[in-house]
C-alpha positions as CSV (number, residue, x, y, z in Angstrom):
1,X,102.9,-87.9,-237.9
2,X,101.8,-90.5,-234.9
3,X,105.1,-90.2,-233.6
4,X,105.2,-86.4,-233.5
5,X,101.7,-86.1,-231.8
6,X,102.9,-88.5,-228.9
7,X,106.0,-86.9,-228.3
8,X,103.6,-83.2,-227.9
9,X,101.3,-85.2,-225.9
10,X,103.9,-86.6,-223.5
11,X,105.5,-83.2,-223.6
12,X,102.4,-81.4,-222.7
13,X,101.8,-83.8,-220.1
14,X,105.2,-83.7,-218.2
15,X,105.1,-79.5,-218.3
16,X,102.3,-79.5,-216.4
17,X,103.9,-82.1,-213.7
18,X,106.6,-80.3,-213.4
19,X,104.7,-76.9,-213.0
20,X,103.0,-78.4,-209.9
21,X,104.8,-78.2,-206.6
22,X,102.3,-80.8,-205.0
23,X,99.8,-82.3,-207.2
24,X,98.4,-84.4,-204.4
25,X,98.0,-81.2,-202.2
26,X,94.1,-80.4,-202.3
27,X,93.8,-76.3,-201.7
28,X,90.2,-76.0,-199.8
29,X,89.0,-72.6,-198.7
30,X,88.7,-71.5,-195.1
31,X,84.5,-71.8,-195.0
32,X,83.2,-69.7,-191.6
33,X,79.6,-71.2,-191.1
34,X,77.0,-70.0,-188.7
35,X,78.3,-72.1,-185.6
36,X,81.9,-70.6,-186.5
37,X,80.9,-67.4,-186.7
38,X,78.9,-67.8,-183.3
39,X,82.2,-68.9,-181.5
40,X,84.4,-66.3,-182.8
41,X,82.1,-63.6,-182.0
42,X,81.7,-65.1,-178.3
43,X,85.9,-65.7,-178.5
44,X,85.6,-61.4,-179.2
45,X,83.4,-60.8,-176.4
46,X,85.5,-62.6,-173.6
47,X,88.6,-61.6,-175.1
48,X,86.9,-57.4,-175.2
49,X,85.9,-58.2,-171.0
50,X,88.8,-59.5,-170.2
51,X,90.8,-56.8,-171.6
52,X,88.4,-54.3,-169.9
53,X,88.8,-56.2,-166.4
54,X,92.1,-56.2,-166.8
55,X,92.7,-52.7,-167.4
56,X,90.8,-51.7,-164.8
57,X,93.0,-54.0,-162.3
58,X,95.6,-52.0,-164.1
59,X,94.3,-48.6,-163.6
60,X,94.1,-49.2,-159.8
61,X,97.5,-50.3,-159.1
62,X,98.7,-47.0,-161.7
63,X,96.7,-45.0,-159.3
64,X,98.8,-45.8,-156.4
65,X,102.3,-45.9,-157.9
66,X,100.9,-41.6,-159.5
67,X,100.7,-40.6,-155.7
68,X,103.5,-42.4,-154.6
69,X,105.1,-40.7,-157.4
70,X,103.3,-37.3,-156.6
71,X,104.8,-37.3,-153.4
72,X,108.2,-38.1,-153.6
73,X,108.3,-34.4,-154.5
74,X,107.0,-33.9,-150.8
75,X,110.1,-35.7,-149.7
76,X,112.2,-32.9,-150.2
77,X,110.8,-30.8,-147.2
78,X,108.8,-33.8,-144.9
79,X,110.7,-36.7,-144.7
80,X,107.9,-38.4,-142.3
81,X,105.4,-38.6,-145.6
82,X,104.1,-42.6,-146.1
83,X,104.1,-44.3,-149.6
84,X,101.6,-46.2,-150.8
85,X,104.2,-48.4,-152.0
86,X,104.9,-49.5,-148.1
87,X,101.2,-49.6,-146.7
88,X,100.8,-52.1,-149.6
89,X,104.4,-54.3,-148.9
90,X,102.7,-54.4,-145.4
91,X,99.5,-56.1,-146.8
92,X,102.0,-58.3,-148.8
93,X,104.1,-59.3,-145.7
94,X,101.3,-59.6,-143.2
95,X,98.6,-61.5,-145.2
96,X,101.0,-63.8,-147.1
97,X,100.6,-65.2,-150.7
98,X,97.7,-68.1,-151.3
99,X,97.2,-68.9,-154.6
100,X,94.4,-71.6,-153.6
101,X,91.9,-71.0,-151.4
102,X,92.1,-71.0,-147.5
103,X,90.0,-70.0,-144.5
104,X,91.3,-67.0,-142.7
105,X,92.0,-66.3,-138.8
106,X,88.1,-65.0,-139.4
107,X,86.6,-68.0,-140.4
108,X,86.1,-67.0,-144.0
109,X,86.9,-68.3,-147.2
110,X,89.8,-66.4,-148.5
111,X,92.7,-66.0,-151.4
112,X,95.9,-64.2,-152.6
113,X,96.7,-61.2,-150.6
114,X,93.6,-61.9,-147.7
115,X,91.0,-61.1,-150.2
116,X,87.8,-62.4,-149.2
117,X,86.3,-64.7,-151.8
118,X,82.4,-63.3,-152.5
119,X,79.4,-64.3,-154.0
120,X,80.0,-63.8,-157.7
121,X,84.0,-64.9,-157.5
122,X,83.0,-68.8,-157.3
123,X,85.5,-68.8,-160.3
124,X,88.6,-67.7,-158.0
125,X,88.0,-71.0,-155.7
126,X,89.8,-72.8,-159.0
127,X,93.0,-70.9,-158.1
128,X,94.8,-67.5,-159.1
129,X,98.3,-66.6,-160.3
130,X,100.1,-64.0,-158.6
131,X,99.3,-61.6,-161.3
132,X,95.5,-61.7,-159.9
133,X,96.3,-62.0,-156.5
134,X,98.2,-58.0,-157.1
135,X,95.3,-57.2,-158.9
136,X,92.8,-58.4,-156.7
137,X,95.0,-56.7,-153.6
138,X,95.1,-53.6,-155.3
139,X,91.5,-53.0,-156.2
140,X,90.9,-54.3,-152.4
141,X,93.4,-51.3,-151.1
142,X,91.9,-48.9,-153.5
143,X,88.1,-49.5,-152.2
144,X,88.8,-49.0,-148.7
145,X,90.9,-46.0,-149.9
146,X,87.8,-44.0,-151.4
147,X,85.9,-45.6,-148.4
148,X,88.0,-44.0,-145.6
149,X,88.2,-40.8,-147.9
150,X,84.4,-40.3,-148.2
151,X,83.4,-41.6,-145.0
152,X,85.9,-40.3,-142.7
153,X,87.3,-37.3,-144.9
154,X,90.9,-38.4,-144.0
155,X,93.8,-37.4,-146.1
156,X,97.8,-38.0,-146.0
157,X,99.5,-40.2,-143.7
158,X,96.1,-40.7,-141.7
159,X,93.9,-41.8,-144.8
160,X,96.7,-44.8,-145.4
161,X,96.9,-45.9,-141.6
162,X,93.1,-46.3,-141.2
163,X,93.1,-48.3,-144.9
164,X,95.6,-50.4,-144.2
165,X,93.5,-51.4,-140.7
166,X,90.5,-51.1,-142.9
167,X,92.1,-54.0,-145.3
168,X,92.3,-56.0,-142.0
169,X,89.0,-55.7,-141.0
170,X,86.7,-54.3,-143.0
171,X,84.4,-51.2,-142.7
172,X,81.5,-52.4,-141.1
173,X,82.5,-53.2,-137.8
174,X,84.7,-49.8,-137.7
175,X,82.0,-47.6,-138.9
176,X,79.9,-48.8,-135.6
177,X,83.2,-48.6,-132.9
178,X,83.9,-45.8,-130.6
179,X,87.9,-45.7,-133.0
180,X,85.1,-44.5,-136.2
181,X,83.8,-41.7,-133.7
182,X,87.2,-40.8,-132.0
183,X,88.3,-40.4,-135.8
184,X,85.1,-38.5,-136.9
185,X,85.7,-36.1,-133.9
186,X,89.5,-35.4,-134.3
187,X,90.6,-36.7,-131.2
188,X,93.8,-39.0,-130.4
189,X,92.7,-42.8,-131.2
190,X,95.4,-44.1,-129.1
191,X,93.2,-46.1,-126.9
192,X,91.1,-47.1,-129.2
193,X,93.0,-48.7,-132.0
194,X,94.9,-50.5,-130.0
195,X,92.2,-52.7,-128.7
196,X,92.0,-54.4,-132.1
197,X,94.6,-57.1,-131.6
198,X,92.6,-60.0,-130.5
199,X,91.8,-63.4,-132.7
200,X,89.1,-65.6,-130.9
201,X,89.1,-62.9,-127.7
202,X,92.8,-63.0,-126.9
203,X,95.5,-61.0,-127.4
204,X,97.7,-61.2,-131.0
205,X,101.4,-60.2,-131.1
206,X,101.4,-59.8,-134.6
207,X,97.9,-57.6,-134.9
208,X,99.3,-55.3,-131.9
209,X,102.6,-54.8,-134.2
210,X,100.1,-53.4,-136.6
211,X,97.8,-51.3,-134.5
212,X,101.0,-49.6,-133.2
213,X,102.5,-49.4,-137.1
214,X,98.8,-47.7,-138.2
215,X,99.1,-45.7,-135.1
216,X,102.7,-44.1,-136.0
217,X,101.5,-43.3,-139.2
218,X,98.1,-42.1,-137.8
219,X,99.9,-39.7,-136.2
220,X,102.4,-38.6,-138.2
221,X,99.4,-36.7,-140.0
């Protein structure tokens, strides 16, 4: 009877080994305290921004490639229609790509595409990707876009040249020259534009190859 009560107990005891996979393996809930759930609720937060900065970087560039789109139908009867697909290549090929900060022609602190680093972007000074160098360029374009479009009611072929010079040099100064009035009163900016080719008060080869580019387009109305 001893016998036959060891062997159950031994049997029992070797079962339930061999029913365990791991029987060193200790199985511990995932616990979330109040400093977890702090961290994943601020994790949510960035994560939500960043998705809503990025699609608004997104939106802008969209905006863009819709017109371009828009008027390729235009193609069919006015070849002399600009994209913004080639006012922005421009920007690419004259400005250069910087994915750590630098100090422009103009003395001011700059990055990607000639975007100008302002008060509020201290976290761009650590370096972009080329990603946020487009984004940044296109959100750039896009400002002086609805700038030129308000400001000087432009439209067509003559809204892109004056944002592509805008991109160069900002509204300020523009909005106080005698090229803002010659626009604002309809007459032929030839004159005008082309004085904006000088870096430290002489002459620029390169800038002149611009002013006469935004010129031809000018126009080309």
């Amino acid at each position: 009877m001893r016998k036959v009560l060891l062997t159950s107990i031994l049997s029992l005891f070797s079962s339930v080994r061999l029913g365990s996979s791991s029987p060193n393996t200790e199985f511990k809930s995932p616990l979330i305290n109040e400093e977890n759930k702090t961290n994943i609720s601020e994790q949510l937060t960035v994560n939500k921004e960043n998705k809503s900065k990025a699609l608004g970087k997104l939106t802008a560039a969209q905006s863009f490639r819709q017109e371009d789109e828009n008027l390729q139908m235009a193609f069919r009867t006015d070849k002399s229609i600009v994209m913004w697909d080639s006012v922005v290549n421009m920007v690419k090929r004259r400005e250069s790509l910087q994915l750590k900060p630098y100090i422009c022609p103009g003395g001011h602190l700059s990055i990607g595409y000639g975007h100008l680093i302002t008060q509020g972007e201290e976290c761009l000074k650590d370096g972009i990707t080329e990603v946020q160098a487009d984004s940044l360029l296109y959100n750039d374009m896009k400002y002086y876009k609805d700038w030129v479009q308000k400001n000087l009611k432009l439209k067509g072929n003559q809204l892109k040249a004056i944002t592509h010079f805008c991109y160069a040099f900002g509204t300020t100064k523009l909005l106080k020259s005698e090229l803002c009035n010659k626009i604002k009163a309809k007459e032929p900016i030839d004159e005008q534009i082309i004085k904006w080719v000088n870096i430290n008060h002489k002459p620029n080869k390169s800038l002149l190859r611009q002013r006469n580019l935004e010129l031809a387009w000018y126009n080309k109305k």
